[in-house]
C-alpha positions as CSV (number, residue, x, y, z in Angstrom):
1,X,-85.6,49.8,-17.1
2,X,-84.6,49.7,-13.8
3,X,-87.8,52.0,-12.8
4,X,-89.8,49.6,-14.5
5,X,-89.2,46.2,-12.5
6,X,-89.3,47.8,-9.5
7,X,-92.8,49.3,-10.2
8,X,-93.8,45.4,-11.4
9,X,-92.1,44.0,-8.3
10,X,-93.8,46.4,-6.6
11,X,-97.5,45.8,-7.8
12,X,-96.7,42.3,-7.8
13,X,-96.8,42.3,-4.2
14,X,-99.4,45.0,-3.9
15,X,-101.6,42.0,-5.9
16,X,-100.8,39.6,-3.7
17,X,-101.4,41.2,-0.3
18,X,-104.6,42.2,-1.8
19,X,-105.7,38.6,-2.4
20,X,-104.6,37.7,0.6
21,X,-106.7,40.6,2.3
22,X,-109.8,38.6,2.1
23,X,-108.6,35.4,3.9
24,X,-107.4,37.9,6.7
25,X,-110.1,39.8,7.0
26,X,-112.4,37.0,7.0
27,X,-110.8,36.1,10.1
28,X,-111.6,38.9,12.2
29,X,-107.7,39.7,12.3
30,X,-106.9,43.2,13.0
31,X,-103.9,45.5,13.6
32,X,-100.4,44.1,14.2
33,X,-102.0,40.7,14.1
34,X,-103.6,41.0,10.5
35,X,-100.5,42.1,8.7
36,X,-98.6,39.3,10.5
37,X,-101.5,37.1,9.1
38,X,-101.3,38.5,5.4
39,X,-97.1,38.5,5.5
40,X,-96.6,34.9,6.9
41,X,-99.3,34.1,4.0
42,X,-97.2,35.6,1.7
43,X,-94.3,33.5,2.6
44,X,-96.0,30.4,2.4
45,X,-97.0,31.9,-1.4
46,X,-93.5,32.0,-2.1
47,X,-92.5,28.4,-1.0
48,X,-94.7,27.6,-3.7
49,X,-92.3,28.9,-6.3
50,X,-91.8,27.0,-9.9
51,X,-89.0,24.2,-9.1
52,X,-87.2,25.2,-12.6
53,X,-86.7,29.0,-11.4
54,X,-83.4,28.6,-9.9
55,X,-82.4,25.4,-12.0
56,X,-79.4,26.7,-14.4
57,X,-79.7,26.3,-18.3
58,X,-77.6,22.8,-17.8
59,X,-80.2,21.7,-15.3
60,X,-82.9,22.8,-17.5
61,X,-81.3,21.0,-20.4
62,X,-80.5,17.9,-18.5
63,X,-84.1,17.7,-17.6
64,X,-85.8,17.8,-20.4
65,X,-83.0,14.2,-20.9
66,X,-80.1,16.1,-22.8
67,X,-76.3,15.9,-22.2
68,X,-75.3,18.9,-21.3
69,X,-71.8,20.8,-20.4
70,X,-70.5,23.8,-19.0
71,X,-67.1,25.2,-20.4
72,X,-65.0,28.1,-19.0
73,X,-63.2,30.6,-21.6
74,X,-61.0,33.2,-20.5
75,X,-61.0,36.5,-22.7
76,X,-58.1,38.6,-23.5
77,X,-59.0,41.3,-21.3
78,X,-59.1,38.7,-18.3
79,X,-63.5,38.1,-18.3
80,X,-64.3,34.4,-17.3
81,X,-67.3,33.5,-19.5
82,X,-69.5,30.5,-18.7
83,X,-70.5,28.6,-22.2
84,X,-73.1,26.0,-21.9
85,X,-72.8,22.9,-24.5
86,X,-75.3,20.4,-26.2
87,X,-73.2,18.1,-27.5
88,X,-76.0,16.2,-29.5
89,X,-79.5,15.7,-29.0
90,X,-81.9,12.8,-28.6
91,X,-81.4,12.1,-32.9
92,X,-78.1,10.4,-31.3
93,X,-79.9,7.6,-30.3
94,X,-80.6,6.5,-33.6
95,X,-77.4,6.7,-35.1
96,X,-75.8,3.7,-36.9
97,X,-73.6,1.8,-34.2
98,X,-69.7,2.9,-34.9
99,X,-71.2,6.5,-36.4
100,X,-72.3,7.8,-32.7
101,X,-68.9,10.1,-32.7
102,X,-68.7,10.9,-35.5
103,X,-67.8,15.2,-36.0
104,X,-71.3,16.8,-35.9
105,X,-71.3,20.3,-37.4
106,X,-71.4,22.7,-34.4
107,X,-73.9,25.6,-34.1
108,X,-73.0,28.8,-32.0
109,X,-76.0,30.0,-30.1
110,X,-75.9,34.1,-29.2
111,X,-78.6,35.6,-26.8
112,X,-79.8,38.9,-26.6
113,X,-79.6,42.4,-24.4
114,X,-80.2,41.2,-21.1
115,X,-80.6,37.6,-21.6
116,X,-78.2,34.5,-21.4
117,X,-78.1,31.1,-22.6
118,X,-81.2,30.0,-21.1
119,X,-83.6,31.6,-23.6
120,X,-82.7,29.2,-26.1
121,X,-84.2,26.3,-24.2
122,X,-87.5,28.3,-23.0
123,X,-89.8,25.9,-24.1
124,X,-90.3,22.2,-24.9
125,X,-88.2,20.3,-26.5
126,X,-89.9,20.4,-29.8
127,X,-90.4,24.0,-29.9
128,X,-87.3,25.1,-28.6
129,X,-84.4,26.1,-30.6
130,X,-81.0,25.2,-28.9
131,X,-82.7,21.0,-28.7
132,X,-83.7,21.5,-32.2
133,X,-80.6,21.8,-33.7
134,X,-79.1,19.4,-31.1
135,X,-81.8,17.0,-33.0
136,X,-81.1,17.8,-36.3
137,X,-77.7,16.8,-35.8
138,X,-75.9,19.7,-34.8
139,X,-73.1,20.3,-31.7
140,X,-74.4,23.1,-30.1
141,X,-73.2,25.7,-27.9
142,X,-74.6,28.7,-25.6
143,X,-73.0,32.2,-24.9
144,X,-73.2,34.2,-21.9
145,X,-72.2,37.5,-22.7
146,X,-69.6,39.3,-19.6
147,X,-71.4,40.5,-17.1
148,X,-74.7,38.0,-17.1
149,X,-75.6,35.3,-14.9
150,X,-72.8,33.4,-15.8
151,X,-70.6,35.6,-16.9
152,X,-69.4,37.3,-13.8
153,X,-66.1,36.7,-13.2
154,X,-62.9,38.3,-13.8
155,X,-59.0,37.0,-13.1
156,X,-58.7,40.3,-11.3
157,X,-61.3,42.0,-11.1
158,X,-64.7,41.9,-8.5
159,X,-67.9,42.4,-9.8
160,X,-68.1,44.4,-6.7
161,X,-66.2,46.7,-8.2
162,X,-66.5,50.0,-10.7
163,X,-64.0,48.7,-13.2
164,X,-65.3,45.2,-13.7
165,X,-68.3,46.9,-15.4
166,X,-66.4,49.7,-17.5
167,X,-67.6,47.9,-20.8
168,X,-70.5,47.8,-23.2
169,X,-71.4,45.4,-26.0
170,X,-68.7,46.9,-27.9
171,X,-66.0,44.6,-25.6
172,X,-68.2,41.5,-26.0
173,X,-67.9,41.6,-29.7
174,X,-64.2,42.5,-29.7
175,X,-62.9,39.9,-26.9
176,X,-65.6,37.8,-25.8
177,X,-67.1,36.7,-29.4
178,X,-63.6,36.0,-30.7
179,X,-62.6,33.7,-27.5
180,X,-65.7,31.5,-27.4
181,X,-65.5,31.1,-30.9
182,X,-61.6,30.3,-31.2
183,X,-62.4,27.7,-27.8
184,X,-65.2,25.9,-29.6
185,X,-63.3,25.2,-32.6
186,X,-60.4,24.4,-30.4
187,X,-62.3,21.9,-28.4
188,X,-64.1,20.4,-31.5
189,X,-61.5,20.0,-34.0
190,X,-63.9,21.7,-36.1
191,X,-62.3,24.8,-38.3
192,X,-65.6,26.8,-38.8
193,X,-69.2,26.9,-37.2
194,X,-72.8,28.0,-37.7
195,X,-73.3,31.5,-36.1
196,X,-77.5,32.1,-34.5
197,X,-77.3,35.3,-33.4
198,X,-80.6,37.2,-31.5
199,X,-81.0,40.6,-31.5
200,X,-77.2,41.9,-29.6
201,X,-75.8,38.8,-30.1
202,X,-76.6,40.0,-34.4
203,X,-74.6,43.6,-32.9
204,X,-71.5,41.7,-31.3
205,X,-71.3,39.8,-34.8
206,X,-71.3,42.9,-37.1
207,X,-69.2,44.8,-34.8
208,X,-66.7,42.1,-34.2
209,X,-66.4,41.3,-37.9
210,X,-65.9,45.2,-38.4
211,X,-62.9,45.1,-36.3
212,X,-61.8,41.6,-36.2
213,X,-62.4,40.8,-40.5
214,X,-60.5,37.6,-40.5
215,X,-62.8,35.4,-38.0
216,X,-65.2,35.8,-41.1
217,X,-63.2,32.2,-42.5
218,X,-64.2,30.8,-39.0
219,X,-68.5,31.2,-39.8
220,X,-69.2,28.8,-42.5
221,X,-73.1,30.6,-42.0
222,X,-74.6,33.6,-39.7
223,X,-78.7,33.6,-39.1
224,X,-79.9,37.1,-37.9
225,X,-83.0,37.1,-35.6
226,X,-84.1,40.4,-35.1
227,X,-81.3,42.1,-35.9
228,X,-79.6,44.7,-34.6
229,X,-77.8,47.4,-36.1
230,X,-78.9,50.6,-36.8
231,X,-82.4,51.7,-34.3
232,X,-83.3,55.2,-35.3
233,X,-87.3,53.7,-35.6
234,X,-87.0,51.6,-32.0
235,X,-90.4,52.1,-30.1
236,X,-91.3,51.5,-26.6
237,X,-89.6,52.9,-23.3
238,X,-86.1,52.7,-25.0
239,X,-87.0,54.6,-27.6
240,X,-88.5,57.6,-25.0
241,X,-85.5,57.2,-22.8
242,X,-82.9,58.0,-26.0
243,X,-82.9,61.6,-25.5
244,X,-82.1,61.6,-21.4
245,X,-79.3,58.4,-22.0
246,X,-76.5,61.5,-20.7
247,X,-78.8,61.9,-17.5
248,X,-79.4,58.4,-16.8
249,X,-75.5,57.9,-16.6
250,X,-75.1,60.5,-14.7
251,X,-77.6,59.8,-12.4
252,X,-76.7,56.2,-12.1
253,X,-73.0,56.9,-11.8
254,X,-73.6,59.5,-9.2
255,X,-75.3,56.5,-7.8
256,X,-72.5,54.1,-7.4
257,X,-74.9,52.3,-9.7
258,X,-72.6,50.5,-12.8
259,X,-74.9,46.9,-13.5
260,X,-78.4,46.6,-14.3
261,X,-81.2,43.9,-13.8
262,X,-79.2,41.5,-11.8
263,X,-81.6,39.6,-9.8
264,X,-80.9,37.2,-7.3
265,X,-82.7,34.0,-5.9
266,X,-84.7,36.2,-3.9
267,X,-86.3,37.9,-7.2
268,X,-86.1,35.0,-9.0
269,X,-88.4,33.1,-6.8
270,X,-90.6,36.6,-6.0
271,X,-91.4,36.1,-10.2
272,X,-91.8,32.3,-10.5
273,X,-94.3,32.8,-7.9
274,X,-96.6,36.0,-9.1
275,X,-96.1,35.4,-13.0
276,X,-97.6,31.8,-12.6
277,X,-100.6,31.8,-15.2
278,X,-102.8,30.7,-12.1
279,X,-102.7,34.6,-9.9
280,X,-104.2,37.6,-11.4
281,X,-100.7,38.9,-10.5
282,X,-99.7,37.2,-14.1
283,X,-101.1,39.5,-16.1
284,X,-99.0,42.6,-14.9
285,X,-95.6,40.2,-16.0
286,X,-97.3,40.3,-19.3
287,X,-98.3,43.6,-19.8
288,X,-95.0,44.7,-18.8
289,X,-93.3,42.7,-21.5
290,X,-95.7,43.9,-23.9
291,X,-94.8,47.3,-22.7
292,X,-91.3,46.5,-23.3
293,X,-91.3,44.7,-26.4
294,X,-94.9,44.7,-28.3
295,X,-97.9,43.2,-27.6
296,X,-98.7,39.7,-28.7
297,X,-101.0,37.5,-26.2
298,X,-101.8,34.8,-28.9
299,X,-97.9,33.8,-28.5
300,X,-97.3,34.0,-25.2
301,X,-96.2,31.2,-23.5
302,X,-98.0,31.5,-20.4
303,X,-96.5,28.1,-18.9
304,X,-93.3,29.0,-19.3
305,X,-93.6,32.5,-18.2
306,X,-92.8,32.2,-14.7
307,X,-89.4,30.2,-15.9
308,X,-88.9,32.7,-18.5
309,X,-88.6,35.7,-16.0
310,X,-86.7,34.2,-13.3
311,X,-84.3,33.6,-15.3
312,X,-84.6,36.8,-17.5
313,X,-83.3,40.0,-17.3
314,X,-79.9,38.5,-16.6
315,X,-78.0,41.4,-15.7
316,X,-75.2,43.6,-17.8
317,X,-73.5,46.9,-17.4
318,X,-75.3,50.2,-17.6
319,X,-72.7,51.3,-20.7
320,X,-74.4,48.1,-22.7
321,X,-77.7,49.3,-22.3
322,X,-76.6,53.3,-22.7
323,X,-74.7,52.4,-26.1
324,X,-77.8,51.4,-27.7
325,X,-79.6,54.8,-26.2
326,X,-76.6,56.1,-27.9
327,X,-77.4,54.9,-31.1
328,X,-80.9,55.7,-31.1
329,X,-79.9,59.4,-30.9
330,X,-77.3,59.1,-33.3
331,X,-79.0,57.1,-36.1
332,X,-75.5,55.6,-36.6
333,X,-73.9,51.8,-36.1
334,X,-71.1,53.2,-34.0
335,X,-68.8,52.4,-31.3
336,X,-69.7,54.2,-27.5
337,X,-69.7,57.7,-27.1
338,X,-67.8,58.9,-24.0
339,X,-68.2,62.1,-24.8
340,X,-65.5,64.5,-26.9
341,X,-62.7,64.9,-24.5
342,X,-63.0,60.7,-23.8
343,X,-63.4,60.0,-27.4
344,X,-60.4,61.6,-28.3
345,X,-58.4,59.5,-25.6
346,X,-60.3,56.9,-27.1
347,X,-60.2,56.7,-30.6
348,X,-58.3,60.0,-31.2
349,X,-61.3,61.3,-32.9
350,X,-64.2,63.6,-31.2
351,X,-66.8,61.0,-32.5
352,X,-67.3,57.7,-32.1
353,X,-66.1,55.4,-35.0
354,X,-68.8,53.9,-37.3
355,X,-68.6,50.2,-37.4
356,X,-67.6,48.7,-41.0
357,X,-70.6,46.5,-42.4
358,X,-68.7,46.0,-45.6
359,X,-66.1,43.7,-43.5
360,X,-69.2,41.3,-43.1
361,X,-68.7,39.3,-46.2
362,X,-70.0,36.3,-44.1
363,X,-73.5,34.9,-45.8
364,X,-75.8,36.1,-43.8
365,X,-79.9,34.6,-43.5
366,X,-81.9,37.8,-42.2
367,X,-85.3,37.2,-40.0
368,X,-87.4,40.1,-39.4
369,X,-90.9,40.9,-38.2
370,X,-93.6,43.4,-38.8
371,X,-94.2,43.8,-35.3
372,X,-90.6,44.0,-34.0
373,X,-90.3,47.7,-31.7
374,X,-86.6,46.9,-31.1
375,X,-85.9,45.6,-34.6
376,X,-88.2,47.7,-37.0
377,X,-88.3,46.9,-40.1
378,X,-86.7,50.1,-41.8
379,X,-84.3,49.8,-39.5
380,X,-83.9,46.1,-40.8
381,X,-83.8,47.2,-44.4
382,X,-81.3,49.7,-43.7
383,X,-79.1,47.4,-42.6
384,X,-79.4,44.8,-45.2
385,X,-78.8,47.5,-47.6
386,X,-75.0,47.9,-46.1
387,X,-74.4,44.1,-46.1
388,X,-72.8,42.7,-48.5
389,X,-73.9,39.2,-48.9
390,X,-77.4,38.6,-47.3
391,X,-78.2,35.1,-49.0
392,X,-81.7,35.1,-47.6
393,X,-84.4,37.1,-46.1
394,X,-87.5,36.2,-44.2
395,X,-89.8,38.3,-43.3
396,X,-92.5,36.1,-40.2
397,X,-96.3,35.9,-41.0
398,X,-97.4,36.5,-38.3
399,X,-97.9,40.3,-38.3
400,X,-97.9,40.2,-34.6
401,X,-94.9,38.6,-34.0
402,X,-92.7,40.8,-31.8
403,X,-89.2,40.8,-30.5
404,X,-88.9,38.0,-28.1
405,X,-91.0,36.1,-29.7
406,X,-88.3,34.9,-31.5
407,X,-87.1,32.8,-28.8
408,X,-90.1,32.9,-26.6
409,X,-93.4,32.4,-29.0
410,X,-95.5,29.6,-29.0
411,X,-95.1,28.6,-32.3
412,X,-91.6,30.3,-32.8
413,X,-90.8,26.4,-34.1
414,X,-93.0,26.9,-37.5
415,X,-92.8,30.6,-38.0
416,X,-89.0,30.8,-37.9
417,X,-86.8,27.6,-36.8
418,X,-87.8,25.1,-39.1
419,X,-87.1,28.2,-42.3
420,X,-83.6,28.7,-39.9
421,X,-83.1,24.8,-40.2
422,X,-83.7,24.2,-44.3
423,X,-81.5,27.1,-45.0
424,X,-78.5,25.8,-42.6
425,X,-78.6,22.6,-44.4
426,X,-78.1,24.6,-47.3
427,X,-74.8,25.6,-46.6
């Protein structure tokens, strides 16, 4: 993955030296002078960037004229994890005088691999999901997982440092899950919440569950976007990189290399600027993602794009995104394989435990699509299969609907949310 996005930042600029060649040559610049020409043009490109690249998910929120709050919760194992709040959405404003603080049930947002809390509000207020819920009455919160944008702190550790990235999403679900949700309900008053979890943040639910049983009396209700489990039928570059995951941590820890994807303002601004809908440049960002993920133009919000990618991949740890390599091999729901000798210092076995789904007697609401290469839907069934009380299951229809479209689509709002919404006010 890392190849990838430096191939698109790469043709990214390729594209836009190229249609800046024109105005240069037209010129009659040559030489030294020219390139001067075509790099001081591409500077003036980039102070063109989208304003709302380098706003945070508060800012974003705040703009779109929501309250919004950052909270600080401190894990067991000593991460500092940045949790972004909603407290209530613009319904407030109608609410019976007296009523306005009245308890609101509260609705815990979980993002995917690679993501953070700012994928929730990718898109207008009406279409997206985290303002949704904070309409339809609900108090909601935003994770960011260790290791993300906002998540990369530590009472004692740098993130400078090899040890502050010894972890995978095996540690999220065990310490970080737990701790945001104990902190909400803390800070609420509330004794149990709505859990939305997308694609790993489904994982960190079954794992944590499997390991942790008794925080199933804190979810009064889980809904599973694209979920995660068991990915023996994932397509795409994931998929083809499963059988070399040993040589990619080697390589990478030969490499001093221990995080992944984690851009800076510098690339944030480099792919507000190219993935704008109005260069040519734009339609590399969404190939790529295609590439990644499945293709599906018809949904792709091309307006939000440039927002969407400057603030997405978010960074993690190379053992998060090598777990999941590690399940594709194995065909298994299990905890990271360090190997034999390291397992057994582990877990005192030479395999990895397999998580336990039964512990997941939480009700669970299951969304799935046809068109899903990181959630297939065998993969989907299989796991439905070892959970014991799915409630509800809803398969999209739109047959094209792929992976992050379920927080990224256009219409997103009528093909899943407002089926998410009717069965939360079921329970």
């Amino acid at each position: 993955m890392t190849l990838v996005m430096v191939a698109l930042t790469t043709l990214l600029v390729g594209v836009m030296v190229w249609q800046t060649r024109g105005e240069v040559m037209e010129s009659g610049l040559e030489g030294t002078h020219s390139t001067t020409v075509t790099a001081r043009r591409l500077l003036r490109v980039l102070k063109k960037y989208n304003p709302r690249a380098n706003e945070t998910t508060p800012q974003l929120i705040q703009s779109n004229g929501y309250p919004a709050e950052t909270h600080r919760v401190v894990t067991e194992d000593g991460y500092v994890l940045q949790i972004h709040r909603i407290p209530f959405g613009r319904s407030r404003l109608k609410t019976p005088v007296g009523e306005e603080n009245a308890p609101r049930p509260v609705a815990f947002l979980h993002h995917c691999l690679l993501c953070s809390s700012s994928d929730f509000v990718m898109n207008t207020p009406d279409k997206a999901l985290a303002y949704m819920l904070a309409d339809a009455g609900y108090d909601v919160w935003l994770a960011n997982a260790r290791g993300n944008t906002y998540s990369r702190n530590h009472l004692t550790l740098s993130p400078d440092s090899k040890a502050f990235w010894q972890f995978s999403w095996n540690e999220m679900a065990i310490y970080d899950v737990p701790a945001a949700i104990d902190y909400i309900l803390n800070t609420t008053n509330q004794k149990d919440l709505y859990y939305v979890g997308f694609s790993m943040g489904t994982s960190v639910f079954w794992a944590m569950l499997s390991e942790r049983p008794h925080y199933a009396a804190k979810i009064r209700f889980m809904v599973a976007m694209g979920p995660v489990a068991y990915v023996r039928n994932i397509k795409g570059p994931l998929g083809y990189a499963a059988p070399f995951v040993n040589q990619i941590e080697l390589t990478l820890n030969l490499l001093g290399q221990y995080e992944l994807l984690s851009f800076g303002p510098f690339m944030d601004r480099l792919l507000s600027t190219f993935c704008d809908e109005k260069r040519l440049s734009s339609y590399i960002c969404s190939n790529i993602l295609f590439l990644l993920c499945g293709p599906n133009p018809q949904e792709l919000n091309k307006e939000f794009l440039p927002v969407m990618l400057s603030h997405t991949p978010a960074g993690t740890s190379v053992h998060t995104i090598t777990h999941y390599l590690q399940l594709v091999n194995s065909g298994k729901f299990r905890k990271y394989d360090y190997g034999k000798i390291y397992n057994y210092y582990h877990y005192k076995l030479p395999e990895p435990p397999v998580y336990n789904l039964s512990r997941v007697t939480t009700a669970v609401a299951v969304f799935f699509s046809d068109n899903d290469w990181l959630a297939d839907p065998q993969d989907v069934s299989h796991l439905i299969a070892e959970l014991p009380n799915v409630v509800y299951k809803h398969r999209v229809t739109d047959h094209h609907f792929t992976h992050l479209d379920f927080v990224w689509a256009l219409h997103a709002d009528k093909l899943v949310y407002q089926h998410l919404l009717q069965v939360l006010a079921q329970y």
